[in-house]
C-alpha positions as CSV (number, residue, x, y, z in Angstrom):
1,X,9.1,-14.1,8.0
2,X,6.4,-12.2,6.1
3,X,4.9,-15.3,4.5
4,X,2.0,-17.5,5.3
5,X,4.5,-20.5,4.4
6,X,7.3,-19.2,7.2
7,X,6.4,-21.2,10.1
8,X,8.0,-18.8,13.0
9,X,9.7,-20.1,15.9
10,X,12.0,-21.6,13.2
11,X,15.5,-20.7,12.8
12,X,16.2,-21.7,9.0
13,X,16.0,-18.6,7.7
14,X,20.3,-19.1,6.9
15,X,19.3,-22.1,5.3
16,X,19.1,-21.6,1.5
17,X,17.1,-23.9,0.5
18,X,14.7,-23.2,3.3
19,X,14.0,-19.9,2.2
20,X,13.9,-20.9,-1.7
21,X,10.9,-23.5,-0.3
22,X,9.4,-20.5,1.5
23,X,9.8,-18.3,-2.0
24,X,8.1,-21.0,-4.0
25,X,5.0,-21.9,-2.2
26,X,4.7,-18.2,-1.7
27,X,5.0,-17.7,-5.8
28,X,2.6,-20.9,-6.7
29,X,0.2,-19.9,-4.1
30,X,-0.9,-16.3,-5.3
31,X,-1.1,-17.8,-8.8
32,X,-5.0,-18.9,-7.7
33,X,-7.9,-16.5,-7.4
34,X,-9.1,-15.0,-4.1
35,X,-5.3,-15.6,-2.7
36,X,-3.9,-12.6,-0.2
37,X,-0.4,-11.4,-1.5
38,X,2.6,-10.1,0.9
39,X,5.7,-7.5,0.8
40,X,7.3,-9.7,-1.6
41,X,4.3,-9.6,-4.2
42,X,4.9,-5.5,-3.4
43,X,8.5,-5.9,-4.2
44,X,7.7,-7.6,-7.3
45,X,5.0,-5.2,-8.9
46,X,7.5,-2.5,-8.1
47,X,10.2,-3.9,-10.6
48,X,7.1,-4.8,-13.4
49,X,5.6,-1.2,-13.3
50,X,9.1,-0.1,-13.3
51,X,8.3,2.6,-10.6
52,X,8.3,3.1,-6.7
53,X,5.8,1.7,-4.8
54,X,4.9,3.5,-1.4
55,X,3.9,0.5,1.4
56,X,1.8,2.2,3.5
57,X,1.4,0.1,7.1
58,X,-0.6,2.0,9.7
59,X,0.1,2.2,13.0
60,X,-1.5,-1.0,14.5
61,X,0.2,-4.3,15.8
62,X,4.0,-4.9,16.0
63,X,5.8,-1.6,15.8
64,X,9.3,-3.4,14.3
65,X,6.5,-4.7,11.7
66,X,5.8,-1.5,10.5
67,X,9.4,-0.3,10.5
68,X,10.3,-3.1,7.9
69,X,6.6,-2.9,5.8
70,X,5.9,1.2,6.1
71,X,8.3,2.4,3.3
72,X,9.2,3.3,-0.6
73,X,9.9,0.3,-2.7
74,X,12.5,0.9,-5.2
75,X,11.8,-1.4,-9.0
76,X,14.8,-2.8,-9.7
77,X,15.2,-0.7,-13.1
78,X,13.5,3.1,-12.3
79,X,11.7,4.2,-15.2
80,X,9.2,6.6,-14.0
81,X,11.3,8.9,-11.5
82,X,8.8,10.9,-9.8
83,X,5.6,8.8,-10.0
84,X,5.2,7.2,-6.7
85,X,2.2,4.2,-6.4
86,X,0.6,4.1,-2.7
87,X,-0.5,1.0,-1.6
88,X,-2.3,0.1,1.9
89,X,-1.5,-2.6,3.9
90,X,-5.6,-3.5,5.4
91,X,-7.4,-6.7,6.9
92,X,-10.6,-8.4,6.7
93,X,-10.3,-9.4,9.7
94,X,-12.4,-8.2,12.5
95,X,-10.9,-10.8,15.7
96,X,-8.3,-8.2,16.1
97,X,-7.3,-5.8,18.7
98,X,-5.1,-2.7,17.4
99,X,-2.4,-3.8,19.6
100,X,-2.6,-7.8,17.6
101,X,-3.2,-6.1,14.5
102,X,-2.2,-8.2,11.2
103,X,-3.3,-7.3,7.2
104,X,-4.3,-9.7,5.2
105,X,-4.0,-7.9,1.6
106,X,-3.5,-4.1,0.3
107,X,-5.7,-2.1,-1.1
108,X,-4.4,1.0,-3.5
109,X,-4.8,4.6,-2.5
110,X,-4.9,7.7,-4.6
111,X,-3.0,10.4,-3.0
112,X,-4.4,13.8,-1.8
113,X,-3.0,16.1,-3.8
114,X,-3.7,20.4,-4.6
115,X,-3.2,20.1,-8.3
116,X,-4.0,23.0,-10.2
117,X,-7.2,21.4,-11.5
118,X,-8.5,21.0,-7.7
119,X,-7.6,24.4,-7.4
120,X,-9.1,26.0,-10.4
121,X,-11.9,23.8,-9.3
122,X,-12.4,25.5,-5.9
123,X,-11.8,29.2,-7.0
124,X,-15.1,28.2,-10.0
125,X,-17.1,26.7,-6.5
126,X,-16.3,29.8,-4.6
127,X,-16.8,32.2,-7.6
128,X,-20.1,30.5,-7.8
129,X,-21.3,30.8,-4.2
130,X,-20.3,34.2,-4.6
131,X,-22.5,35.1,-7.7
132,X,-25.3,33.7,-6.0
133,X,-24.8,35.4,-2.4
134,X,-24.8,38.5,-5.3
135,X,-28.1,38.1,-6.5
136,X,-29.5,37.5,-3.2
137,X,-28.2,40.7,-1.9
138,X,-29.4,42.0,-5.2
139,X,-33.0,41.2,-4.4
C-alpha cells in the first residue's frame, strides 16, 4: 500500500500475483531518472550497504503512516553492527496541509553527534575567545 502502483480501495493485497505486479512496476519504474523511490527502495539499500537504515517520517499526515515508515531497517545480512544510516522521508510538494501530509522522496541526514573532534573543536573556539578577552583586558 506504499506504492504509486497500489491502487487503494482494493482488496488484493492476499492475491500473490497482485502484489508481485505491484513489486514489479514498482522495480522497473525507479530504474529511470528523476523517479521518486518508496519504503521498499529503503528496504532494499539496507540489505546492499549491508547496514541499518534509520527511516526517519516526521510527524505530519496519517499517524498509523508513520508507525509503519518511522523506524530502523534491518539488511538482511548485518555487516556493519553499529553504523546506523538516517534517511528523511520529505516532499516537494507544497498543496499540502500537515494534517494531508504525503513525501514524495528521502533525503539523507547526517546525525548530530558530540564526537570528540567537535569537542576538542569547541574547547580551541573557547580557549581562543578567551586569549583574546586576555589581551583586551591586558590593554
Amino acid at each position: 500500500m506504499y506504492s504509486d502502483e497500489y491502487t487503494h480501495g482494493t482488496d488484493h493485497l492476499n492475491d500473490k500475483t497482485t502484489l508481485q505486479d505491484i513489486y514489479e512496476r514498482e522495480v522497473m519504474k525507479i530504474r529511470k531518472r528523476s523517479t521518486y523511490m518508496g519504503i521498499w527502495q529503503i528496504f532494499a539499500l539496507s540489505s546492499v550497504l549491508q547496514q541499518k537504515v534509520f527511516s526517519i517520517y516526521p510527524k505530519l499526515g496519517n499517524v498509523n503512516v508513520r508507525k509503519d515508515l518511522h523506524k530502523i531497517i534491518h539488511p538482511r545480512v548485518n555487516v556493519c553492527e553499529n553504523r546506523i544510516l538516517y534517511i528523511m522521508w520529505t516532499s516537494t510538494r507544497s498543496d499540502m496541509t500537515r494534517g494531508h501530509w504525503l513525501p514524495n522522496h528521502f533525503v539523507p541526514v547526517q546525525p548530530i553527534d558530540e564526537t570528540v573532534e567537535s569537542k576538542d573543536q569547541a574547547n580551541e573556539q573557547q580557549n581562543e575567545f578567551e586569549n583574546h578577552e586576555m589581551k583586551w583586558k591586558q590593554m
